[in-house]
ROTI-392552 format. One line per field, with one value per residue: x, y, z of N, C-alpha, C in turn; residue number from 1. Coordinates in Angstrom, 1 decimal. Atoms other than C-alpha are relative to their C-alpha. Example, Ala and Ser with C-alpha at 12.3 -4.5 7.8 and 13.67 -1.06 7.14 Angstrom:
% ROTI-392552
n_c1: (0.9,-0.9)
n_c2: (-1.2,-1.1)
n_c3: (0.0,0.0)
ca_c1: (12.3,13.7)
ca_c2: (-4.5,-1.1)
ca_c3: (7.8,7.1)
c_c1: (0.9,-0.8)
c_c2: (1.2,1.1)
c_c3: (0.0,0.8)
num: (1,2)
***
This chain:
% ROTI-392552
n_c1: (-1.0,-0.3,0.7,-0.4,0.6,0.1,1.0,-0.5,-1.0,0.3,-0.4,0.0,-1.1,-1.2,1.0,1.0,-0.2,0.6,0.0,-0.2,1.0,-0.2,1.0,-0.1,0.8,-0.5,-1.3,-0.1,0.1,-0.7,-1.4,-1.3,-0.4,0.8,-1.0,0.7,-1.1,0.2,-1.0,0.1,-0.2,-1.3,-1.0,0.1,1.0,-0.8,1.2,0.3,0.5,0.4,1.4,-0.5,1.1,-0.5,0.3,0.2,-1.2,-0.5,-1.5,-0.3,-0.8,-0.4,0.8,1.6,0.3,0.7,1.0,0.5,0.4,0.4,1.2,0.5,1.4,0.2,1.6,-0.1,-1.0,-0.4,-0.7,0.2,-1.4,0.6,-1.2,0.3,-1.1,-0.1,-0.7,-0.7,-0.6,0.5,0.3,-0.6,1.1,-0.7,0.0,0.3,-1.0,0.7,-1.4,-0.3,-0.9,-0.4,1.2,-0.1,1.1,-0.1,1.2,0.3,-1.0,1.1,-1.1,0.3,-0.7,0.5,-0.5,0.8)
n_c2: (0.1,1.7,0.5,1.7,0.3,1.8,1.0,1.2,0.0,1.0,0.9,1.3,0.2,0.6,1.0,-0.5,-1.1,-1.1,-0.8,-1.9,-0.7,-1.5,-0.8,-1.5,-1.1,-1.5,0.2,0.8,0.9,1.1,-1.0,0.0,1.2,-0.1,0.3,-0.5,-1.0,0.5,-0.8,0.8,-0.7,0.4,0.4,-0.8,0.6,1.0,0.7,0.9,0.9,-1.1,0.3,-1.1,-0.2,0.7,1.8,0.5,1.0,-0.5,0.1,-0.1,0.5,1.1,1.3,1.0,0.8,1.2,0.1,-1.5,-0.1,-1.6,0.1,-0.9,0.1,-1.6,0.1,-0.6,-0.8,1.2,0.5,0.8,0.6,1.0,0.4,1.3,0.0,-1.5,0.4,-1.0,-1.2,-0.8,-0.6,-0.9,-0.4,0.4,-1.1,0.2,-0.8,0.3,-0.5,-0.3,-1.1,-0.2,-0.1,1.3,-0.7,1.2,0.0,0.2,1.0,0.7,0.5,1.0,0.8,0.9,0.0,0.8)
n_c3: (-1.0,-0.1,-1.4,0.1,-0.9,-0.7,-0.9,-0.5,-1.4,-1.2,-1.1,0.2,-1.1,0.4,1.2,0.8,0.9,0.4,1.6,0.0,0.8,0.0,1.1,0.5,0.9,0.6,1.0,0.9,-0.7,1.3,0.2,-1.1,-0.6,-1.3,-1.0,-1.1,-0.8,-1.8,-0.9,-1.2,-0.6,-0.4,1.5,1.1,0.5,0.8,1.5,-0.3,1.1,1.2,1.8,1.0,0.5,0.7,0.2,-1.5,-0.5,-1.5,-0.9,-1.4,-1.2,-0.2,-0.9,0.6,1.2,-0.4,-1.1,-0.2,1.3,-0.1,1.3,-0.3,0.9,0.4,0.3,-1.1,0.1,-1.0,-0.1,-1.0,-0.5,-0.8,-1.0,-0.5,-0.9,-0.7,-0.9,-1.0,0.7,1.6,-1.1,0.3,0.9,1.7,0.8,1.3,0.8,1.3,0.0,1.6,-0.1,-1.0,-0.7,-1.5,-1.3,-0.8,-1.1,-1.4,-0.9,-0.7,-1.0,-0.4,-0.9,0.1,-1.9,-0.9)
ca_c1: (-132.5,-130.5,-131.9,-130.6,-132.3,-131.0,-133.2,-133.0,-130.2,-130.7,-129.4,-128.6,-127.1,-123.7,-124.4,-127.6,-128.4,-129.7,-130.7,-129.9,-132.1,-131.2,-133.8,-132.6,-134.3,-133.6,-130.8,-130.3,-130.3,-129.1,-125.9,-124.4,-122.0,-123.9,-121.5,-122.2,-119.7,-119.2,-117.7,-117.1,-116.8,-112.8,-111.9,-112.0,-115.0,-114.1,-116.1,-117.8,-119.0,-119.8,-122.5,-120.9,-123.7,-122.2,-123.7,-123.9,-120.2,-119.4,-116.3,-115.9,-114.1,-112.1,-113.6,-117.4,-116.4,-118.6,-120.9,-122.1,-124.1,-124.6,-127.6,-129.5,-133.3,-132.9,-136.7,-136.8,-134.2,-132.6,-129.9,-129.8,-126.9,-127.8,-125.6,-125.2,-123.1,-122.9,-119.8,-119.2,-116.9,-119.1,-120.9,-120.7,-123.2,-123.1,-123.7,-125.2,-123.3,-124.3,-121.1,-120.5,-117.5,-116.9,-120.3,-120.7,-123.9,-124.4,-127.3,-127.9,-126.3,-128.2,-127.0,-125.6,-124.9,-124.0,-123.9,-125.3)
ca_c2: (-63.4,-67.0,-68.9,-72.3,-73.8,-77.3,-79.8,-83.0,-82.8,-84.4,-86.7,-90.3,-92.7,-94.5,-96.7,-94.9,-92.8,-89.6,-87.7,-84.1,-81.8,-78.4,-76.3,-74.0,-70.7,-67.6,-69.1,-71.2,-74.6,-76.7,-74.4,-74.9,-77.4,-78.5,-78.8,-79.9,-78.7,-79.7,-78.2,-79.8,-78.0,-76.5,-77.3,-75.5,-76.2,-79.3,-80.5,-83.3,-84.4,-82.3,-83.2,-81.2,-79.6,-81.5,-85.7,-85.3,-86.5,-86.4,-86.2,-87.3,-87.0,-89.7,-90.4,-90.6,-92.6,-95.6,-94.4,-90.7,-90.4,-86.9,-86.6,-84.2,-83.4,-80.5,-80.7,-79.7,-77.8,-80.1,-81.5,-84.2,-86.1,-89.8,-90.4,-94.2,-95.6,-92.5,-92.3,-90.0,-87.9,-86.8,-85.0,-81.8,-78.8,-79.7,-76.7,-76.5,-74.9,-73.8,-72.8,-71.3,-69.8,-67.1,-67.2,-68.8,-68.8,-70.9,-72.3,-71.7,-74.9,-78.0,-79.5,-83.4,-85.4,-88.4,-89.6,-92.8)
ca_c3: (-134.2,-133.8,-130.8,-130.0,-127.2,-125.2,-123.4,-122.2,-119.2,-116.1,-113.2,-114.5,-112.5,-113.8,-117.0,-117.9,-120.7,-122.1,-125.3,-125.3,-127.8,-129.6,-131.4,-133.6,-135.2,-136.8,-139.1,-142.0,-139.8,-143.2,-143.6,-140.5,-138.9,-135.6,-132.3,-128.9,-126.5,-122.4,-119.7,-116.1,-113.3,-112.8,-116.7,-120.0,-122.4,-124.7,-128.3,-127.4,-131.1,-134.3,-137.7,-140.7,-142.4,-145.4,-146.1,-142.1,-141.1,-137.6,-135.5,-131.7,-129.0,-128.2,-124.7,-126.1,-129.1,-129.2,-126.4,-127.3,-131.2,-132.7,-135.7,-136.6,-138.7,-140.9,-141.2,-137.5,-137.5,-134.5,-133.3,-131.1,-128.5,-127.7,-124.7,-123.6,-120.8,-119.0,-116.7,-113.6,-115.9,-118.7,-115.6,-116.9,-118.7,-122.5,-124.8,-128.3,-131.1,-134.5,-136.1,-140.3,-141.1,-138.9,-137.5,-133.8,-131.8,-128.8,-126.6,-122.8,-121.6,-120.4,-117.0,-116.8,-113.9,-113.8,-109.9,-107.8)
c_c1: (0.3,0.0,0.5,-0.3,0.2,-0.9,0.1,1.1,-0.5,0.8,-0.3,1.0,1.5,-0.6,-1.2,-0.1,-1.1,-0.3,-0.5,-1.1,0.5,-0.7,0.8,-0.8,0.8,1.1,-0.3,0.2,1.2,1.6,0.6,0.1,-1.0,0.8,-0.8,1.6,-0.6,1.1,-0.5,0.7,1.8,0.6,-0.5,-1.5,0.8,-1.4,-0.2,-0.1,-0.5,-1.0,0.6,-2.2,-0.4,-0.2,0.4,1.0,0.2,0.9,-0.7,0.8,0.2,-0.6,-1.3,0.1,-0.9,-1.0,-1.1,-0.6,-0.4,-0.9,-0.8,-1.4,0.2,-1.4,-0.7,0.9,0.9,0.7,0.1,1.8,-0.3,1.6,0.1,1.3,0.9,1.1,0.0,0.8,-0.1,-1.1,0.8,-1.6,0.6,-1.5,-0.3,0.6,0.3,1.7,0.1,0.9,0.9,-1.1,-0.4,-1.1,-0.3,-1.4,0.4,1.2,-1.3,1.1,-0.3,0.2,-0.1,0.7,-1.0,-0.6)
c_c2: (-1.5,-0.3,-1.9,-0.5,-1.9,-0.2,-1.3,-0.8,-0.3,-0.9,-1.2,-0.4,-0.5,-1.1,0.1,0.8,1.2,0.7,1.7,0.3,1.1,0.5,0.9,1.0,1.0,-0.2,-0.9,-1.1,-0.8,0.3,0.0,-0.9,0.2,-0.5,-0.1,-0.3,-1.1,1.1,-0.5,1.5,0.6,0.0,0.7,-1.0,-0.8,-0.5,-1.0,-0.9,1.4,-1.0,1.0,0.5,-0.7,-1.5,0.0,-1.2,0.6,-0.4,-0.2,0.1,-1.0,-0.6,0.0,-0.7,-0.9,-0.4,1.2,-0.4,1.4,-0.1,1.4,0.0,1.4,0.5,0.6,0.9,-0.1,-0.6,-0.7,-0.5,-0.9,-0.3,-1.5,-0.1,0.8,-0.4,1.1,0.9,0.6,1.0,2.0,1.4,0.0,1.4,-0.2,1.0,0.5,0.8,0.0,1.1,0.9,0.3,-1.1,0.2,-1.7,-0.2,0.4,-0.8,-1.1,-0.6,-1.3,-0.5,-1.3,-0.7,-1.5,0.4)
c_c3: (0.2,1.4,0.1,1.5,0.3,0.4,0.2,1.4,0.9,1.2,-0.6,1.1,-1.2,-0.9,-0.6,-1.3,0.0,-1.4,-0.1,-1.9,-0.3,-1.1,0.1,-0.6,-0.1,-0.8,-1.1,0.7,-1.0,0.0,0.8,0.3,1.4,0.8,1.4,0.7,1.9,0.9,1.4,0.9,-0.2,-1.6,-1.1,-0.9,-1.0,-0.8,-0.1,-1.7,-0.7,-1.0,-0.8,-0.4,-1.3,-0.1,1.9,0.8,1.4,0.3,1.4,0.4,0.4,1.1,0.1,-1.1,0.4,1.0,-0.2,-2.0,-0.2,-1.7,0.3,-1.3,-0.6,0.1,1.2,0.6,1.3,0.0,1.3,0.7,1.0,0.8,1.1,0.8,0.6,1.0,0.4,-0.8,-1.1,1.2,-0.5,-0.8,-1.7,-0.4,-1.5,-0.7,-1.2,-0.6,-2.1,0.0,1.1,0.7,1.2,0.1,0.8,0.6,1.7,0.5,0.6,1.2,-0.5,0.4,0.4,1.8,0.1,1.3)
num: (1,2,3,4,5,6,7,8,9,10,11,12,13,14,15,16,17,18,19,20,21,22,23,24,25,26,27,28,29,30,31,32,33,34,35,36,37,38,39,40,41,42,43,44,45,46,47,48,49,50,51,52,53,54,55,56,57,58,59,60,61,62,63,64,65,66,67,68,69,70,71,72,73,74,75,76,77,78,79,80,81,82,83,84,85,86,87,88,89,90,91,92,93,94,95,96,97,98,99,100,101,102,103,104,105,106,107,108,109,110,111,112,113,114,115,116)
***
């Protein structure tokens, strides 16, 4: 059974960081794109940053470019989301997201807030 399990979320203040965590099992880890996802209170979920499964090319979202990094260890079967320069409106539960073809499966959800 495929199990994808966040960790890492928390209360930072403004300009801090974080590094979200997603174990996966029960799947082919290697074979799938890895997605982490957000959702703020009030607004639809939005795809924060992807890893193909493919020479490990990522896409972001325009407002983590240059602040948010997405990697991952096939060897762990793990997918990580180093988050720097945290602003008040990434404040949100970010979601892990293993995704092949037409096959979705999601995690839990980790909370993140970022507040003074």
């Amino acid at each position: 059974q495929a199990q994808l399990v966040e960790s890492g979320g928390g209360l930072v203040q403004p300009g801090g960081s974080l590094r979200l965590s997603c174990a996966a099992s029960g799947f082919t880890f290697n074979n799938y794109n890895m997605n982490w996802y957000r959702q703020a209170p009030g607004k639809e979920r939005e795809l924060v940053a992807r890893i193909l499964s493919v020479a490990s090319i990522t896409n972001y979202a325009d407002s983590v470019k240059g602040r948010f990094t997405i990697s991952r260890d096939n060897a762990k079967n793990t997918v990580y989301l180093q988050m720097n320069s945290l602003k008040v409106e990434d404040t949100a539960i970010y979601y892990c997201n293993a995704q092949r073809f037409g096959t979705s499966y999601w995690g839990q959800g980790t909370q993140v807030t970022v507040s003074s």
